[in-house]
MARFI-815852 format. One record per residue: residue number from 1; residue in one letter; y, x, z of N, C-alpha, C in turn. Coordinates in nm, 3 decimals. Each point is the difference from the previous one (the first is absolute). Layout:
N
atom num:NUM residu:a nnorth:Y neast:X nup:Z canorth:Y caeast:X caup:Z cnorth:Y ceast:X cup:Z
...
! end
This chain:
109
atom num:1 residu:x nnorth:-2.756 neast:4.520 nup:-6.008 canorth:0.047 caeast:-0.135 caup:-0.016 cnorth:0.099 ceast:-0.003 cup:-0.117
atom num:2 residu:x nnorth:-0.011 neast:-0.080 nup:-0.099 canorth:0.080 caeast:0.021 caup:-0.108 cnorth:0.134 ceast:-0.116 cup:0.043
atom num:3 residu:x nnorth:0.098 neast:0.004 nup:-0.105 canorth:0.143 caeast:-0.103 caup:0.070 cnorth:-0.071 ceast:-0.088 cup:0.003
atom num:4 residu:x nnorth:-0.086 neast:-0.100 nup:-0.133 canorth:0.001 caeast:-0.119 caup:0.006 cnorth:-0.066 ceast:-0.102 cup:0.120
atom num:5 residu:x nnorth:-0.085 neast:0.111 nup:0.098 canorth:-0.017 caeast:-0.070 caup:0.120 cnorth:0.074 ceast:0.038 cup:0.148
atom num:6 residu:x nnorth:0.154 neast:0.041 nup:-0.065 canorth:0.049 caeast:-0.039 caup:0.111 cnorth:0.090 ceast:-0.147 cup:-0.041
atom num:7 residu:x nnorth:-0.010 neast:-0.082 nup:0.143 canorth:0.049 caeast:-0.153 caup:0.019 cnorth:0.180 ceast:0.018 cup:-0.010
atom num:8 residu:x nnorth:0.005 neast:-0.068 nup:-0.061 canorth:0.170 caeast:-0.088 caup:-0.015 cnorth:-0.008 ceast:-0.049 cup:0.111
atom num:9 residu:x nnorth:0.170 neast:0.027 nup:0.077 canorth:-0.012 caeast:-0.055 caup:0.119 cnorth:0.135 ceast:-0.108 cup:-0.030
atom num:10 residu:x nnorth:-0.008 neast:-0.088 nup:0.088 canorth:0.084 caeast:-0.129 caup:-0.017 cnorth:0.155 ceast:0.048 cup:0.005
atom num:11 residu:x nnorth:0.078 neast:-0.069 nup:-0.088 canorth:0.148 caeast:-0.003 caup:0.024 cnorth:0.052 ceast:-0.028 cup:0.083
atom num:12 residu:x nnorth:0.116 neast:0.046 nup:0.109 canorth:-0.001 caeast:-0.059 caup:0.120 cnorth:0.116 ceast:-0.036 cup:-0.016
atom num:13 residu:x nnorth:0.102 neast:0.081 nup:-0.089 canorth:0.149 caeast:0.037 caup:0.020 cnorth:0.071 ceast:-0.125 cup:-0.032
atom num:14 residu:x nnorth:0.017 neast:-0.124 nup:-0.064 canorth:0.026 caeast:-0.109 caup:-0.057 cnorth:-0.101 ceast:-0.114 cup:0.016
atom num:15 residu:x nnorth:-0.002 neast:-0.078 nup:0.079 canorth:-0.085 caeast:-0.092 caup:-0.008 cnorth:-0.024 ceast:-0.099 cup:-0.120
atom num:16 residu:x nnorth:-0.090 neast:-0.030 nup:-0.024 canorth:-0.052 caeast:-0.044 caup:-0.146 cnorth:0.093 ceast:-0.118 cup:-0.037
atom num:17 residu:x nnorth:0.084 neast:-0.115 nup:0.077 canorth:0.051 caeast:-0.119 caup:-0.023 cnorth:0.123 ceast:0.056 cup:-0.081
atom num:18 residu:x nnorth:0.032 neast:0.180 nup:0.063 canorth:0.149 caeast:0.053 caup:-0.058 cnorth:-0.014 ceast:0.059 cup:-0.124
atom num:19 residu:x nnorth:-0.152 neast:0.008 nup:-0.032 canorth:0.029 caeast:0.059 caup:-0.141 cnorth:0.005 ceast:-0.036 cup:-0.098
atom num:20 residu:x nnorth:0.003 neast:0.027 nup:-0.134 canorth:0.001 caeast:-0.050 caup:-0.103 cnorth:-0.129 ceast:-0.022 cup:-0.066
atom num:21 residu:x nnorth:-0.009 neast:-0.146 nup:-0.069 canorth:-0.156 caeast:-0.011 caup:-0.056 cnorth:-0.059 ceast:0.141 cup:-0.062
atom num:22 residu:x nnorth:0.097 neast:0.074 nup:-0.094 canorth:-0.078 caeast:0.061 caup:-0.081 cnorth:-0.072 ceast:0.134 cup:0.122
atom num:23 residu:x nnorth:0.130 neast:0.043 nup:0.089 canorth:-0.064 caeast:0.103 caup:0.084 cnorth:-0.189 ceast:-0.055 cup:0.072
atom num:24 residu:x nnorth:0.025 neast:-0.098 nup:0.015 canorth:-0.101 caeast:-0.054 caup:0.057 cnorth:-0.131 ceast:0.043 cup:-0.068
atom num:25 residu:x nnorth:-0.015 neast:-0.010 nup:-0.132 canorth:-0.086 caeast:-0.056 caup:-0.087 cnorth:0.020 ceast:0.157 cup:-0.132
atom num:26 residu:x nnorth:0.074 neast:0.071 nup:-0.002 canorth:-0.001 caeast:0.125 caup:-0.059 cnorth:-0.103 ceast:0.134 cup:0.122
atom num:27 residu:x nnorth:-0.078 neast:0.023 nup:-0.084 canorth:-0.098 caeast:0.105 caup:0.037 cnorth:0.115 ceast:0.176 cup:-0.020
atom num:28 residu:x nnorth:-0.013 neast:0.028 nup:0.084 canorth:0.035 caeast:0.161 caup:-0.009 cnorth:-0.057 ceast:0.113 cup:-0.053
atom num:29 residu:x nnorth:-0.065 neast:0.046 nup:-0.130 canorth:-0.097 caeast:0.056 caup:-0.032 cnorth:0.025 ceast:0.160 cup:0.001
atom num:30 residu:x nnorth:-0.072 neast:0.093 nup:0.075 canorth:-0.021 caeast:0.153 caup:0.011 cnorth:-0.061 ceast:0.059 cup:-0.045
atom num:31 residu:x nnorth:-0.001 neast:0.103 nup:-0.119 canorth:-0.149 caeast:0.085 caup:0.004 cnorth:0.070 ceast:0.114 cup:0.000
atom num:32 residu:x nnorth:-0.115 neast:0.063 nup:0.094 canorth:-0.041 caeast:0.154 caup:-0.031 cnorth:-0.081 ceast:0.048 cup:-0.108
atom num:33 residu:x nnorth:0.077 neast:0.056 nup:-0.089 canorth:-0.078 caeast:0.076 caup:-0.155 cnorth:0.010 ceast:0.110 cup:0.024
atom num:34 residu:x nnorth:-0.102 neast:0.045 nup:-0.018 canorth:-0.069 caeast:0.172 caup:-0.003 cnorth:-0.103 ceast:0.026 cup:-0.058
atom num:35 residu:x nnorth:-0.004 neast:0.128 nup:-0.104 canorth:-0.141 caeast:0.031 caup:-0.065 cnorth:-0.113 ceast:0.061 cup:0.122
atom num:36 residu:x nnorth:-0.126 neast:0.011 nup:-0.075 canorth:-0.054 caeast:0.013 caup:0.076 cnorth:0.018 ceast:0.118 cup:0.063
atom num:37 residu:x nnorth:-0.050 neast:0.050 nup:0.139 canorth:-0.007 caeast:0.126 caup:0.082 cnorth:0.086 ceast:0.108 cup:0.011
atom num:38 residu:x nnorth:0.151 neast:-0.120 nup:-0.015 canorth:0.131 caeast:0.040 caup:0.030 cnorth:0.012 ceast:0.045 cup:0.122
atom num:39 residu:x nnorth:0.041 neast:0.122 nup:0.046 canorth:0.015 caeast:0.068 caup:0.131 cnorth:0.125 ceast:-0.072 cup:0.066
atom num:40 residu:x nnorth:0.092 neast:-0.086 nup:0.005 canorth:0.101 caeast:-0.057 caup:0.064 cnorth:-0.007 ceast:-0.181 cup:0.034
atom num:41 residu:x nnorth:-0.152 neast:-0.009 nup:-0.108 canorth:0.023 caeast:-0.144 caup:0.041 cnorth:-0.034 ceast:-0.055 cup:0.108
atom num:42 residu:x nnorth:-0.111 neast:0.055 nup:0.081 canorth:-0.010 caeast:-0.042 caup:0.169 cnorth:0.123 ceast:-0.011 cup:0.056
atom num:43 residu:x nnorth:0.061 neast:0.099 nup:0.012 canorth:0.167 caeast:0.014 caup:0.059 cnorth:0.066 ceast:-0.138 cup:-0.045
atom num:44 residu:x nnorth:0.020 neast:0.007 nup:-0.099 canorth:0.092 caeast:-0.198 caup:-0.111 cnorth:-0.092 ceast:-0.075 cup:0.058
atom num:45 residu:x nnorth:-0.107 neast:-0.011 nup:0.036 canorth:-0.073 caeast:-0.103 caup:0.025 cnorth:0.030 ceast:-0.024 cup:0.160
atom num:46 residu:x nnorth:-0.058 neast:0.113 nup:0.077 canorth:0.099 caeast:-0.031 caup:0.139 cnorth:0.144 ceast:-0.052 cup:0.056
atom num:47 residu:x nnorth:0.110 neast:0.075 nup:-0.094 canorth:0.100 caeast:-0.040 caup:-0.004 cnorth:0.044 ceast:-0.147 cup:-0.002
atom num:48 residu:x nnorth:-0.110 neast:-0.040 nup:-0.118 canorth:0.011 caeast:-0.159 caup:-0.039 cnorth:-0.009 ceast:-0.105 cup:0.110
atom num:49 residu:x nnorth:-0.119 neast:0.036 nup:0.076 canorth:-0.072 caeast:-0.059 caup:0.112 cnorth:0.104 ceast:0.007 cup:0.059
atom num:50 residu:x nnorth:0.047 neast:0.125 nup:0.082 canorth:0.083 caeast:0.030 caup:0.111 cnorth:0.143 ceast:-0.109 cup:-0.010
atom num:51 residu:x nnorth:0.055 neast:-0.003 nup:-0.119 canorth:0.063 caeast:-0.065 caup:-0.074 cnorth:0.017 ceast:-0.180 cup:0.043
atom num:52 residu:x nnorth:-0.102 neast:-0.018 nup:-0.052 canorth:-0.078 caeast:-0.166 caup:0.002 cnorth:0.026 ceast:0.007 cup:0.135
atom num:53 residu:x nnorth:-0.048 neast:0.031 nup:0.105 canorth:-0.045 caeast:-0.003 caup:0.113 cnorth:0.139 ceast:-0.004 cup:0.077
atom num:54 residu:x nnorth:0.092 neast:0.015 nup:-0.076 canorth:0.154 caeast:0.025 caup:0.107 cnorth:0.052 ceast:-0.112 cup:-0.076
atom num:55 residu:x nnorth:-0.013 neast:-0.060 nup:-0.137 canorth:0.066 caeast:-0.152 caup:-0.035 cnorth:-0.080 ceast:-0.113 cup:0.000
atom num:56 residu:x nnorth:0.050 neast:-0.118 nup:0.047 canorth:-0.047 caeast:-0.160 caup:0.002 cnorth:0.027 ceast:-0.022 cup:-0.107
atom num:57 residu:x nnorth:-0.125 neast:-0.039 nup:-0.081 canorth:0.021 caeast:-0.051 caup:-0.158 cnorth:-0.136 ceast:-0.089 cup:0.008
atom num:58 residu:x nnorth:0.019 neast:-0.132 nup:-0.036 canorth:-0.052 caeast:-0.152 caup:-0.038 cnorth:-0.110 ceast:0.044 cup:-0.139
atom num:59 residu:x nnorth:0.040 neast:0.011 nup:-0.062 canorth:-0.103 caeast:0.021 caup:-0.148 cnorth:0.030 ceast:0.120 cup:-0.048
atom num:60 residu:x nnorth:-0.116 neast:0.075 nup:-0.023 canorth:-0.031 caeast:0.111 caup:-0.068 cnorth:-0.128 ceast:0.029 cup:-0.041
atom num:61 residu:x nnorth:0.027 neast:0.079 nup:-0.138 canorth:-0.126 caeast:0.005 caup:-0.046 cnorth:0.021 ceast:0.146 cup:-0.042
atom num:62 residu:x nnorth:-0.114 neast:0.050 nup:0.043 canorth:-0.014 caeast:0.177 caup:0.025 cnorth:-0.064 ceast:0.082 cup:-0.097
atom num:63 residu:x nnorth:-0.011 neast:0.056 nup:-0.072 canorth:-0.114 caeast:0.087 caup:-0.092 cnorth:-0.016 ceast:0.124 cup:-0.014
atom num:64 residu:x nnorth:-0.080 neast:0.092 nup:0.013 canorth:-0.028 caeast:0.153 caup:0.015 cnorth:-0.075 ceast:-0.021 cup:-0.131
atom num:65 residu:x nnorth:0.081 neast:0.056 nup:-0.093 canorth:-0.015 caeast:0.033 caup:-0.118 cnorth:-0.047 ceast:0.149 cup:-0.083
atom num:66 residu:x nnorth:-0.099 neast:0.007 nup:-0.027 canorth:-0.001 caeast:0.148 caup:-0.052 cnorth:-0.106 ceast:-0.011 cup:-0.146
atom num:67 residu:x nnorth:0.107 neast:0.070 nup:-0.049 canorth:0.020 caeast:0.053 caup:-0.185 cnorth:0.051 ceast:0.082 cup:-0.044
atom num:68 residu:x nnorth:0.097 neast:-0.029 nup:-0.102 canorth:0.086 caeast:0.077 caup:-0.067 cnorth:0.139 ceast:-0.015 cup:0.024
atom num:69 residu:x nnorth:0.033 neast:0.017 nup:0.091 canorth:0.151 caeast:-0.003 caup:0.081 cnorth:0.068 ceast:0.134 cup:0.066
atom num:70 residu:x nnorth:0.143 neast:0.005 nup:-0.010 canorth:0.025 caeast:0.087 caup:0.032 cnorth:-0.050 ceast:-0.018 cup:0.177
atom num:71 residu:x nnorth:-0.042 neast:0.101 nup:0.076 canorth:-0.005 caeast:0.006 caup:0.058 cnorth:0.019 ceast:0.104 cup:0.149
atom num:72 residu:x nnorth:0.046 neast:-0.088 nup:0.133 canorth:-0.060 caeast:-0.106 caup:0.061 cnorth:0.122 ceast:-0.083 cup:-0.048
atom num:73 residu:x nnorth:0.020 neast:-0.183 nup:-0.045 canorth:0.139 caeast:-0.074 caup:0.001 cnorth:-0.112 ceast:-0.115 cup:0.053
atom num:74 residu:x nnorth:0.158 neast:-0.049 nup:0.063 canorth:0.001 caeast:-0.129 caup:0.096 cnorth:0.068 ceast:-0.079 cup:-0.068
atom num:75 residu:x nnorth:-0.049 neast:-0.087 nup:-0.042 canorth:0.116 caeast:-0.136 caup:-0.093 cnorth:0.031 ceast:-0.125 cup:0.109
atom num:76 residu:x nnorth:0.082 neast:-0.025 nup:-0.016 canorth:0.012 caeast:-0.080 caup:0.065 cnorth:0.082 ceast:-0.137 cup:-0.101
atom num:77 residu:x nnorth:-0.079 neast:-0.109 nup:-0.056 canorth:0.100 caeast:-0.117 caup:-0.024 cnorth:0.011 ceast:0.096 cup:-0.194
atom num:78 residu:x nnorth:-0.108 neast:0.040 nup:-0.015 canorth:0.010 caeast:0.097 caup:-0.145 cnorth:0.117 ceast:0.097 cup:0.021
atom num:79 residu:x nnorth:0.083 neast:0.059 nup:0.074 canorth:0.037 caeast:0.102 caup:0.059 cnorth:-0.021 ceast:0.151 cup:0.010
atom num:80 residu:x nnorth:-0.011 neast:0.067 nup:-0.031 canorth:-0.018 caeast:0.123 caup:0.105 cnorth:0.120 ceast:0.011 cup:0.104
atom num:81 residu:x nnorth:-0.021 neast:0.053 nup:0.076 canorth:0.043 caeast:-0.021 caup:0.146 cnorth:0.122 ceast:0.124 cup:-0.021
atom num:82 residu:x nnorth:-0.089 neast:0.148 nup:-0.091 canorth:0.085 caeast:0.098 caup:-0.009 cnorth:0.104 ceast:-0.021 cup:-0.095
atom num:83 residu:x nnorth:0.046 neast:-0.106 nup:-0.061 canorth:0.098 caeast:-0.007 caup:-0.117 cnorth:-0.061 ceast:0.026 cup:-0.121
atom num:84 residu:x nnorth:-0.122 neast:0.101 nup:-0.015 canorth:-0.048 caeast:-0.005 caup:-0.142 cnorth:-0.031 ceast:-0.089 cup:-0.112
atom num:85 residu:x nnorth:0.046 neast:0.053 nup:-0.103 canorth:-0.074 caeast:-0.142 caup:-0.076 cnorth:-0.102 ceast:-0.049 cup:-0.075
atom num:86 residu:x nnorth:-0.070 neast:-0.091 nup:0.027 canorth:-0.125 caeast:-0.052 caup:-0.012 cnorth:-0.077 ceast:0.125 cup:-0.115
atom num:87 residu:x nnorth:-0.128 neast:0.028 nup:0.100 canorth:-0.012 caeast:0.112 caup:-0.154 cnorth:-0.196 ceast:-0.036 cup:0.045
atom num:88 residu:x nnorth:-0.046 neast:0.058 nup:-0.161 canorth:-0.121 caeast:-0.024 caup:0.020 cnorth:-0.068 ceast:0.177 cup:-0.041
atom num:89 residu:x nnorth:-0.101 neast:-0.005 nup:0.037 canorth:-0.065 caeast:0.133 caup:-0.044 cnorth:-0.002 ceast:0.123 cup:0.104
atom num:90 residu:x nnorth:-0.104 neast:0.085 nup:0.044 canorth:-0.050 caeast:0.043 caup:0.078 cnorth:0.080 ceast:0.093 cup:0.029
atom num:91 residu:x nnorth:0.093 neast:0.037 nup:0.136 canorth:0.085 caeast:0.126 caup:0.052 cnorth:-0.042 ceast:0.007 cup:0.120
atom num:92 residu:x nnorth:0.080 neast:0.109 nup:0.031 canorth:-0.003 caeast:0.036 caup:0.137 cnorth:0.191 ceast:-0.017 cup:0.029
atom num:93 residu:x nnorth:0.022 neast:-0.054 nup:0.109 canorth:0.149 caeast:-0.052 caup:0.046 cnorth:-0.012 ceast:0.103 cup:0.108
atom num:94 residu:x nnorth:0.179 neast:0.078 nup:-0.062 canorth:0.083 caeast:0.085 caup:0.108 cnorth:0.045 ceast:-0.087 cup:0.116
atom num:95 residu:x nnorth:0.020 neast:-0.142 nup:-0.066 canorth:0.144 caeast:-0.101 caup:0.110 cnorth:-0.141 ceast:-0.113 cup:0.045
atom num:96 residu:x nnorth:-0.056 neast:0.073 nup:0.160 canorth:-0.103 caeast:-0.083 caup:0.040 cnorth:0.128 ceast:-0.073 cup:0.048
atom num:97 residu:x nnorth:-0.077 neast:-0.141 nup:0.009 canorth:0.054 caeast:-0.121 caup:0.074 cnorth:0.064 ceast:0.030 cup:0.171
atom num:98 residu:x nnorth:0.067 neast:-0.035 nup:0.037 canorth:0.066 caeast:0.034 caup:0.107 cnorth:0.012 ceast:-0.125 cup:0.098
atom num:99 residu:x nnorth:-0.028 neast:0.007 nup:0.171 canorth:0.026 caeast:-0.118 caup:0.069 cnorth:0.155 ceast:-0.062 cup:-0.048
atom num:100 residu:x nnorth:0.077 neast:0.050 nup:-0.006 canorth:0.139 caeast:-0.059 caup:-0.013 cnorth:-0.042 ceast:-0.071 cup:-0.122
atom num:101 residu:x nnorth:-0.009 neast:0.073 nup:-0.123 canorth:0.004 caeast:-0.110 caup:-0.136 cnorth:-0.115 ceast:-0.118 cup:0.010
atom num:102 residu:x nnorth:-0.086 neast:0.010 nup:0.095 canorth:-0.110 caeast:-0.099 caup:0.019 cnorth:0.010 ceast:-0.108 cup:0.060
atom num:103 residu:x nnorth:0.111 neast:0.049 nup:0.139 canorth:0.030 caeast:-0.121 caup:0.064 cnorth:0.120 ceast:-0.075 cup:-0.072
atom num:104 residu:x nnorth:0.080 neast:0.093 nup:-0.053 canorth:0.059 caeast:-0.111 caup:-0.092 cnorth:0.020 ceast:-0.046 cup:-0.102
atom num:105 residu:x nnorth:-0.155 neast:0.026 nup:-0.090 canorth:-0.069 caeast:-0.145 caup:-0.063 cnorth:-0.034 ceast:-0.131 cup:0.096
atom num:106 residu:x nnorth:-0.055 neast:0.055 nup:0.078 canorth:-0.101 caeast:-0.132 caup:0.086 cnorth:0.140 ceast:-0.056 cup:0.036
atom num:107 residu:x nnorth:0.160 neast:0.036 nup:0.022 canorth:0.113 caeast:-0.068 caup:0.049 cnorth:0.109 ceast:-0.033 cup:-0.116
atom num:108 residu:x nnorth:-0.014 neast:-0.019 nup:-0.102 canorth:0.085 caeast:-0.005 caup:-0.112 cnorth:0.095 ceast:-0.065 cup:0.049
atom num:109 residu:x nnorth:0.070 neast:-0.045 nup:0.122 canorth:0.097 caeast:-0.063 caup:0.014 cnorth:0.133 ceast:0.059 cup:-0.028
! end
């Protein structure tokens, strides 16, 4: 099962009258980038799920990406999750993505 068919599940935490238009109407965008027949990206990809699956988030749009990326990275919001910075071109990453730095992208509060 790749991310993009797992379901966004509804926001529960704030009811919609309390939020702000833009939260409403701003999409949350994720990808998983990894070259191809990267040995760690199943793992980032589970993580992700496992991830999703523990926060209520309204709009998101998901992508399992694979190219020329360092890889496995999780962006979140054009992000990387690990602090790195935005890089293009084919690696292999020492600093896999971690539940802690994952869940708090999906919580930027």
């Amino acid at each position: 099962m790749k991310l993009s068919e797992a379901a966004p599940r509804a926001l529960a935490t704030t009811p919609p009258e309390c939020r702000p238009r833009a939260e409403l109407t701003q999409a949350l965008t994720i990808e998983l980038r990894h070259l191809p027949d990267c040995p760690h990206v199943e793992l980032a990809r589970q993580l992700l799920r496992a991830c999703l699956s523990e926060v209520d988030l309204a709009n998101v749009v998901a992508a399992d990406r694979e190219g020329n990326f360092p890889s496995p990275s999780i962006i979140v919001n054009g992000i990387d999750v690990m602090g790195a910075p935005a890089m293009e071109g084919a690696s292999c990453r020492l600093d896999l993505p971690t539940r802690e730095r994952v869940m708090s992208a999906l919580h930027p509060e």
